[in-house]
N, C-alpha and C positions, 0 to 999 in steps of 0.2 A: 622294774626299772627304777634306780635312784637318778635321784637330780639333786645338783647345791647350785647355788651362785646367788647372785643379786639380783636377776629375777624373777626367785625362789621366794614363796609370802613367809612370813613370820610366825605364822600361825591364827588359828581361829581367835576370834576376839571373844576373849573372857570364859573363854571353852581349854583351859589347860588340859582337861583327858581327851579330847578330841585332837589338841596340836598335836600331844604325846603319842598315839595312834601312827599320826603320820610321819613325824617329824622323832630322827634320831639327835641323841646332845650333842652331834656333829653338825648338827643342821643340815643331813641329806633327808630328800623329799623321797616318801618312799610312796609313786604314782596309783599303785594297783596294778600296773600296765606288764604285759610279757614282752620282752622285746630281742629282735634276736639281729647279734651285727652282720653284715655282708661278705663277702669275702674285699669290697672297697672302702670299706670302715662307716658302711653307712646304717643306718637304726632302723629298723620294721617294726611297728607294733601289728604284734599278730592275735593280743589278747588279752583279756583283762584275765588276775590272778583267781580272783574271786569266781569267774567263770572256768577254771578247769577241772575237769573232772581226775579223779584219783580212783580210780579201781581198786578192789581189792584185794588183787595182788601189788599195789604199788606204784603203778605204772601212772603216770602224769601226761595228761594229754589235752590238747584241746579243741573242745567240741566245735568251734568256729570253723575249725579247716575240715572236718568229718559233715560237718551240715553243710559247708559250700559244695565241696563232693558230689552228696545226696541231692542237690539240687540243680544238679546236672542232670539226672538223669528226665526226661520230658516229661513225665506222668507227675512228676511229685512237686509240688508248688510251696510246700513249707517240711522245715525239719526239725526234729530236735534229738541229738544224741544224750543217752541218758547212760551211766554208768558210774555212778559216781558210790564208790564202796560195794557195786556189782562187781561179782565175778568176771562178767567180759561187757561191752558196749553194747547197746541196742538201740534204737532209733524210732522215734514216731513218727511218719511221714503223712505227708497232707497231700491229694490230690489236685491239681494242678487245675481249678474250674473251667480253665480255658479250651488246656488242651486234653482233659480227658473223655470231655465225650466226643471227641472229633475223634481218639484213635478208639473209642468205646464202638461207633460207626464204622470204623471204617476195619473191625474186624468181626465185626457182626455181634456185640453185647449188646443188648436192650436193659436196660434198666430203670428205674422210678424216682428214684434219687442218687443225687451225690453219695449219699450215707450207702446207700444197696451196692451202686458201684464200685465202692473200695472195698466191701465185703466178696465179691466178686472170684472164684479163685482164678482166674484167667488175669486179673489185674493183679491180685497176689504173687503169679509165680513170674509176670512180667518183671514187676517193682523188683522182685527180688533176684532175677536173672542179672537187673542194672547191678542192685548195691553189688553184689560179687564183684564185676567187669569196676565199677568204680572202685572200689575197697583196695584193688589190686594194690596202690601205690602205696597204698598203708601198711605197717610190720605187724605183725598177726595179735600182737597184745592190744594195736591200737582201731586195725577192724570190727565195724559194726556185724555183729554177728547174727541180730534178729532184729525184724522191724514189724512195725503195726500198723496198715494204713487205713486213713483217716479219710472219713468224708465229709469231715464239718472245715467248712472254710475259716479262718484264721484270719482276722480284720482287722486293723491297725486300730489304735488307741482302744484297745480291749484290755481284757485281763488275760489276753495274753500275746501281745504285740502291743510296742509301744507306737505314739503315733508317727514313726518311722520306722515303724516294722522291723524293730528288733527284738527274739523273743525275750518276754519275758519270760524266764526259766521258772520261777516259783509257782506263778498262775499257771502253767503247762502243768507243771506235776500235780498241783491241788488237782486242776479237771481230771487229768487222765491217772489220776493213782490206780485204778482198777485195772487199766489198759497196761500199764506199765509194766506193775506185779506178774501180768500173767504173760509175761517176757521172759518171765524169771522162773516159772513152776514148771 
């Protein structure tokens, strides 16, 4: 998204590589922001640029609307699609503390922790019974095609949730680099 006008800033003070960054010699503001218009000429931001992933086929997408999806589905309480210079998308998903040991009950799982329960495979081919049934609305380059579920809860002002619980992507992939890779083998 570019922006000009006048109440557009001039630039960072006494930071010329920094104004230059943002700011083209037209003076449009270039936000970071992905914005897409309406069919009534109105503006969505649906993403920041910095945050979308690029496959390696090419395909530009954003993990924003793939992690809203995935956390639809009941069982999964956090997400993070990963794909970015992969071959196809894959997704980390986080169990839902709330409601997974009430449906862990109420189909007869016993388990000892959060962690045992997502290793689970009765929770496994659940979760992934959903991503399918969700993934639908998505065009097949932009489908999460493998996921990994997680039994460590995800807490705001973390290293990996800001304290508005937006992930942090960078501290997601430091933890889970092992988890990740073995998406991909």
């Amino acid at each position: 998204m570019l922006c000009r006008g006048g109440n557009i800033f001039r630039g960072y003070l006494n930071q010329p590589e920094k104004t230059a960054d943002v700011l083209d010699a037209d003076g449009w503001f270039r936000s970071g922001d992905i914005g897409v218009l309406d069919a009534d000429g109105y503006l969505r931001i649906v993403d920041r640029k910095k945050e979308l992933i690029i496959t390696a086929g090419g395909k530009n997408l954003s993990p924003a609307n793939l992690e809203a999806a995935l956390k639809t589905i009941p069982l999964v309480g956090q997400a993070c699609a990963i794909g970015d210079n992969r071959p196809f998308v894959s997704a980390l998903v986080v169990l839902d503390p709330d409601v997974a040991p009430t449906w862990a009950a109420r189909n007869g799982i016993t388990y000892t922790t959060l962690e045992a329960l997502a290793a689970d495979p009765a929770v496994v081919a659940a979760i992934e019974a959903e991503v399918d049934r969700v993934m639908a609305e998505f065009n097949n380059a932009e489908r999460v095609k493998k996921v990994k579920v997680l039994g460590e809860e995800w807490l705001p002002d973390t290293d990996l949730l800001t304290p508005t619980s937006k992930l942090k992507r960078r501290g997601v992939h430091a933890r889970y680099a092992d988890e990740i890779e073995s998406l991909y083998t």
